[in-house]
N, C-alpha and C positions, 0 to 999 in steps of 0.2 A: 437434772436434779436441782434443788435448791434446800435453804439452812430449812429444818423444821418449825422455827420460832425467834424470832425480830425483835428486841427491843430498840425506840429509840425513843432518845430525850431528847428536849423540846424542840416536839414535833408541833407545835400550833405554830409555825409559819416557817418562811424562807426555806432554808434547806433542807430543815427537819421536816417539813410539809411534803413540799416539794418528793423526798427519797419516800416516804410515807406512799404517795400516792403511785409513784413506781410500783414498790413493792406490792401494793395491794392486786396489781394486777400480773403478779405471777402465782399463780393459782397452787403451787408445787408448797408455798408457805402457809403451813397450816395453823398459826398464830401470831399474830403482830398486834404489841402491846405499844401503846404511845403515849408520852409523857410530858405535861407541861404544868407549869405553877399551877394554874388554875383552872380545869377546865370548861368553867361554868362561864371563863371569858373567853371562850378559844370555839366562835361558832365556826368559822370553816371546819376545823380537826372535828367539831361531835356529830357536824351534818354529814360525816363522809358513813353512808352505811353497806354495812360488811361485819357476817356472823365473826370474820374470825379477830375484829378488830376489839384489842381493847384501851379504852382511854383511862389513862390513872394520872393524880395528883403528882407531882412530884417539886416539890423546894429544894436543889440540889445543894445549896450553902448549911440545909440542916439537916442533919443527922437521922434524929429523928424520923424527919419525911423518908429516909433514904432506907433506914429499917421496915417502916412499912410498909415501901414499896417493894421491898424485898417478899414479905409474907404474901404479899395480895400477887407477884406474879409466880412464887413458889404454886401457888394454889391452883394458880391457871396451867403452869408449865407441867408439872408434876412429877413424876418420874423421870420422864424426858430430860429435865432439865434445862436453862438456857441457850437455845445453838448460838445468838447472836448479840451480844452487846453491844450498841452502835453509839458512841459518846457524841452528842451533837450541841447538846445546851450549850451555849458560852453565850458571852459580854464581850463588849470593846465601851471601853471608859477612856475618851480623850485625853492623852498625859503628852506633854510635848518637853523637851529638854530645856529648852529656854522659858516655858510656863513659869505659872505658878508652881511652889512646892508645893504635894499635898499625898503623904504618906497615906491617906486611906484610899485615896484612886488606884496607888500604884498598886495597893497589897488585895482590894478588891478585884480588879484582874487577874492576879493571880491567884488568888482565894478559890472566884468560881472557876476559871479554864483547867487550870492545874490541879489545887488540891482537892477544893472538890468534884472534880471527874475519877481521882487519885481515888479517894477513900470510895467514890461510888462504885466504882472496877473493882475494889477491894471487897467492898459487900458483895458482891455478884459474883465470886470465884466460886463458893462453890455450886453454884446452878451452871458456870459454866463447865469445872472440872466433872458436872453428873452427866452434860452432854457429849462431851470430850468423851467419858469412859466410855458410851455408847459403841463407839465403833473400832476396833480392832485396826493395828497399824500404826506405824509409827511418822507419818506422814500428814501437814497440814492443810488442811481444806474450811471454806468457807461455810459447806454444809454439814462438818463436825463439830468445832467449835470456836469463838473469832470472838473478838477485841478490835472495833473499829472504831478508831478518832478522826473527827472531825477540824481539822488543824491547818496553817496558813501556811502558805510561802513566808510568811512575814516571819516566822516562828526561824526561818535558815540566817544562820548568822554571815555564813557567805554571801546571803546574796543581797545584804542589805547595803545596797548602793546608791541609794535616794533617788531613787527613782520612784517609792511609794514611801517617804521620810512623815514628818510633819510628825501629827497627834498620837503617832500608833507607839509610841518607845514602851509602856506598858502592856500595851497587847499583844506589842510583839515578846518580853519578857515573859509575861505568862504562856503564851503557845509554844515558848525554846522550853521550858519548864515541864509541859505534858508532855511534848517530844521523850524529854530525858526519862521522865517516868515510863513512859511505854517505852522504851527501846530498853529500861531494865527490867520492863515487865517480860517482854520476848524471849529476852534471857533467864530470866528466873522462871518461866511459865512453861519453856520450851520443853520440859518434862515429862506436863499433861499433855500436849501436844493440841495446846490451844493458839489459836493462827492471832498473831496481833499485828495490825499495820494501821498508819496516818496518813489523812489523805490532806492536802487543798485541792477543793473542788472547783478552781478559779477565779477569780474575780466575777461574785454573781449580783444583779439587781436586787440584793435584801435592805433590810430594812441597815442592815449592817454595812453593806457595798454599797449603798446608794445606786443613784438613776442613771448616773454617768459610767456604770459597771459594765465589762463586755459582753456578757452572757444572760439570758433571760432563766431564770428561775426553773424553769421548766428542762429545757435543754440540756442545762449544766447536769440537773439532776441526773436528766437520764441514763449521759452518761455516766456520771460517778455508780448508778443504780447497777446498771449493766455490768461494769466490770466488780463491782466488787463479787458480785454472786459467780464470779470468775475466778476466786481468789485462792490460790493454792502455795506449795511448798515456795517457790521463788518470791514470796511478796511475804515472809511474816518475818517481821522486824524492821520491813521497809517504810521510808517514808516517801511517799508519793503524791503526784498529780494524777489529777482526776482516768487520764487515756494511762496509768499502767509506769509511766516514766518517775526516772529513782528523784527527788528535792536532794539535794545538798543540804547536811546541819551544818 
């Protein structure tokens, strides 16, 4: 089996591409909507052809865009509702401790990883709570309905040992940030029996990881692709690495 319908944001490159093109090739997903700022700049995402793909706008820092992309996949989904929410858009904005100060770096990292993934999940409840009702049972699976973030190692406070230190002190601020909002979302959600876990997908060659990253884009993906469509009762509220194993907050 797999989820009925896919969203993910911004999917015009790196990871969000990369899972995008995974998914297109399990035939079982009968709707995958993709989402990036623009997609009149995003020629890889529009050359990818496939009836069941759709490309929509989305500005996740405003509101606004976030309400209409709410209508426009209402309209594709429909009764069905949402099976998947997959959070991928994020930033990393260079902020180092001994830097400069500069209050709008640190709070625009957290702005787009955190809050706005925050309020986006929050629009999107209830197209997921329509797919949730779908099925019968009080048990969480990936092809009923699922909350999935796209989220670092960087984000675990335990394991911040400098060994990956320098510029990230904001990005890692905002990804402990999302963490905390999904792991209250799990708990507060666990009702509708909608599946929410965070993954880091490794250290990937994005535009984000750079050239010097272990994993080729492609790879990382597949796996992170593979198992999520794996995802059931032992994985919702977890934070994890890509093969399934629990991150420390």
């Amino acid at each position: 089996m797999a989820p009925k319908s896919i969203l993910i944001t911004g999917a015009n490159r790196g990871i969000g591409l990369g899972l995008l093109k995974h998914f297109l090739n399990v035939q079982g997903i009968q709707v995958i909507i993709a989402t990036c700022r623009d997609p009149s700049n995003a020629a890889e995402l529009t050359s990818l052809k496939d009836s069941r793909l759709h490309v929509l706008p989305l500005d996740i820092d405003c509101d606004e865009s976030i309400s209409k992309l709410y209508t426009e996949v209402e309209k594709i989904v429909g009764d069905d509702g949402l099976t998947v929410l997959l959070n991928n858009a994020g930033i990393l904005l260079p902020y180092d401790v001994e830097g400069e100060k500069n209050r709008r770096t640190m709070l625009k990292n957290i702005e787009t990883n955190a809050v706005s993934t925050g309020i986006l999940t929050q629009e999107f409840l209830p197209l997921l709570k329509k797919a949730a009702e779908k099925n019968a049972g009080d048990g969480f699976s990936i092809n009923r309905s699922a909350i999935i973030n796209i989220s670092s190692t960087a984000a675990s406070v335990e394991k911040i040992d400098g060994t990956f230190n320098g510029p990230l002190v904001a990005y890692r601020m905002s990804k402990s940030a999302l963490n905390s909002f999904m792991k209250s979302a799990s708990i507060d959600l666990a009702k509708y029996h909608i599946l929410i876990t965070s993954f880091c997908p490794g250290w990937v060659k994005t535009d984000m990881g750079g050239q010097n990253a272990l994993y080729e884009i492609s790879d990382a993906t597949k796996v992170l692709a593979d198992n999520i469509l794996t995802l059931g009762d032992a994985h919702h509220g977890a934070f994890l690495n890509s093969d399934l194993t629990v991150i420390p907050n």
